[in-house]
N, C-alpha and C positions, 0 to 999 in steps of 0.2 A: 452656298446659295448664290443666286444671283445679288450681284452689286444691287445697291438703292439706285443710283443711275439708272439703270440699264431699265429697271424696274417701273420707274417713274415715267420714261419716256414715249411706253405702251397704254399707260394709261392715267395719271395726273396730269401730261404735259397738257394736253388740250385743255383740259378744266383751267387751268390760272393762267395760260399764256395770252387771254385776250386781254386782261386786266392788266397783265406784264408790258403788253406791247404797248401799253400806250405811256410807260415809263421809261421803258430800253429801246435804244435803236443805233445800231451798229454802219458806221457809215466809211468812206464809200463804198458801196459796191454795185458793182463788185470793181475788185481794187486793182491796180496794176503790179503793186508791188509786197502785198500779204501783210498790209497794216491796216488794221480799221479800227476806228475811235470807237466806244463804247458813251455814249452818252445815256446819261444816268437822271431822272428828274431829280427834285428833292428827295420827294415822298421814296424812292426808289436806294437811297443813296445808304448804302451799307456795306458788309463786305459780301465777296459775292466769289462761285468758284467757275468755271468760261471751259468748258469742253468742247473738242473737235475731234469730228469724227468722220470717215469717207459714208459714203452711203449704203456701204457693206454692213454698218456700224462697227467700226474698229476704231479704237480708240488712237488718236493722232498725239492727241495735247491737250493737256489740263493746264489752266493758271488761274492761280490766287490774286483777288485783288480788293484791299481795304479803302475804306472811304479816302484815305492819305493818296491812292497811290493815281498815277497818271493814266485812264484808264485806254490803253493802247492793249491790242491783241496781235502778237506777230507770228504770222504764219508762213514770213517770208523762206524758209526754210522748204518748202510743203511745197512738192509740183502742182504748176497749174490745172487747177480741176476746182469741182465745187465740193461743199462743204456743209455740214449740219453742225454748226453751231448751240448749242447748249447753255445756258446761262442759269446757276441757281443761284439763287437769294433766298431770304430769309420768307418771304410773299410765296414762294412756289418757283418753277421754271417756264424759262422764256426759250423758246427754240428760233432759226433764223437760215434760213440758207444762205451759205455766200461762196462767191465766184471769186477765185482766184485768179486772174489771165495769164 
């Protein structure tokens, strides 16, 4: 079958991403060098899983990241181009476009 990802992205993500955005926001961007901080509110702060994908939707890069860890995403690896960004949590998923230069 299809992944929950994949599944989710067609049609939950809009439903919880407006209540997401105002707890996540991934900065800067867009970046020069394929790092961007995840800032987290309280209410938001859990573990959480951070997919990337091109616009084709092909999956880039998935990372694990628990309340403990330093919430950094590096996609300095990944030629410059933009990006659809993916964030689930425990709350639903947060989606985010971002520029790589």
């Amino acid at each position: 079958g299809i992944p929950s990802y994949l599944r989710a992205i067609g049609s939950d993500v809009t439903n919880t991403s407006d209540e997401l955005s105002e707890e996540i926001t991934l900065f800067p961007n867009p970046s020069n060098n394929g790092m961007y901080r995840i800032n987290v509110s309280e209410q938001a702060a859990f573990s959480m899983i951070v997919y990337v994908r091109d616009f084709s939707g092909k999956l880039l890069n998935v990372a694990h990241f628990d309340q403990s860890d330093q919430l950094i995403l590096d996609i300095s690896s990944l030629p410059s181009a933009s990006y659809l960004v993916t964030i689930e949590t425990g709350s639903g998923f947060y989606n985010q476009k971002v520029v790589k230069q």
